[in-house]
N, C-alpha and C positions, 0 to 999 in steps of 0.2 A: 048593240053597238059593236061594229067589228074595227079595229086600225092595221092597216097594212105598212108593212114596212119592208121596202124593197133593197138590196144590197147586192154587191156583186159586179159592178161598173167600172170603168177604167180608161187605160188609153192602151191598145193593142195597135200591133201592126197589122197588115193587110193580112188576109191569108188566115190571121191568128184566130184564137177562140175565147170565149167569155160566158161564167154562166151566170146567169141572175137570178136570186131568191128573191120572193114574195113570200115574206112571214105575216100570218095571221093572228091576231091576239085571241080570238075565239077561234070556234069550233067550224073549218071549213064545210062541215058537214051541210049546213046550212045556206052555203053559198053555190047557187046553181050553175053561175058561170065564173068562171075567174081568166082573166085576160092579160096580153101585155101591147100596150100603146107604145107610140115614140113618137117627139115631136122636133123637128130640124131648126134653127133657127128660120124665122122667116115663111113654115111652113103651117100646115093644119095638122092637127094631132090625127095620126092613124091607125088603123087597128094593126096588130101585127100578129097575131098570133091567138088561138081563144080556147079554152077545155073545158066543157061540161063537165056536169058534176058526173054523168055517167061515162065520161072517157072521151067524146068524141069530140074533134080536133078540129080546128080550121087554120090556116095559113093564108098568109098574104102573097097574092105572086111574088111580090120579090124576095120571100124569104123561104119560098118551098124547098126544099132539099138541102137548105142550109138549119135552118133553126129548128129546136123542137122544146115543145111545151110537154110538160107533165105536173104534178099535183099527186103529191101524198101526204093524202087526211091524218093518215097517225102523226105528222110531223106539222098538222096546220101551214103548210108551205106547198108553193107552185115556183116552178121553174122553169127559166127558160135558156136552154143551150144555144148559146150561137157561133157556128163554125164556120170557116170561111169567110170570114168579116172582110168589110170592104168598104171604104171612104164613106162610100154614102149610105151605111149605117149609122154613124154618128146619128145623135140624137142624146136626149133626155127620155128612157123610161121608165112609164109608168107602170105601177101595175093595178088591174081595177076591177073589181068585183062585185057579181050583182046578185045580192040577198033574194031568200025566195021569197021575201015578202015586197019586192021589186026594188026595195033602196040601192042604190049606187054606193058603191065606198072605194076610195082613189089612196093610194098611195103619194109619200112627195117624190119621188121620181129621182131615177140615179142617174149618173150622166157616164152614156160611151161615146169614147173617140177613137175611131181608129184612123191611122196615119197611114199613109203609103211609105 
């Protein structure tokens, strides 16, 4: 059983930066993927961001060269930087991980707002 606990959420102006942890109660070691979703009011929850357990990265067009995920196992936590925030960022994220025995495990999801 793994429980994620995300943190790090707020209300930024435009422009601003915001990083958000993903603390793991176990041993990330065992979690092959760890991600970060976000969902708009009104919208479908999306991928935003994704880090194998061997490093390798994915981004969502709209967040390439703005945001970056990383993950350090001595700390059971994944992060994720996001700079140059912009309106339509806002969102609730989550953060979600996927065990290598293939279980899903979700975090309750922080809420960013950024304001112009």
């Amino acid at each position: 059983q793994v429980r994620l606990v995300e943190s790090g959420g707020g209300l930024v102006q435009a422009g601003g930066s915001l990083r958000l942890s993903c603390a793991a109660s176990g041993s990330i070691f065992s979690l092959n993927v760890m991600d970060w979703y976000r969902q708009a009011p009104g919208n479908q929850r999306e991928l935003v961001a994704q880090i194998t357990s061997g490093g390798s990265t994915y981004y969502a067009d709209s967040v390439k060269g703005r945001f970056t995920i990383s993950r350090v196992n001595a700390k059971n936590t994944a992060y994720l930087q996001m700079n140059s925030l912009k309106p339509e960022d806002t969102a609730v994220y989550y953060c979600h991980a996927l065990h290598r025995t293939g279980h899903n495990y979700w975090g309750q999801g922080t809420q960013v707002t950024v304001s112009l």
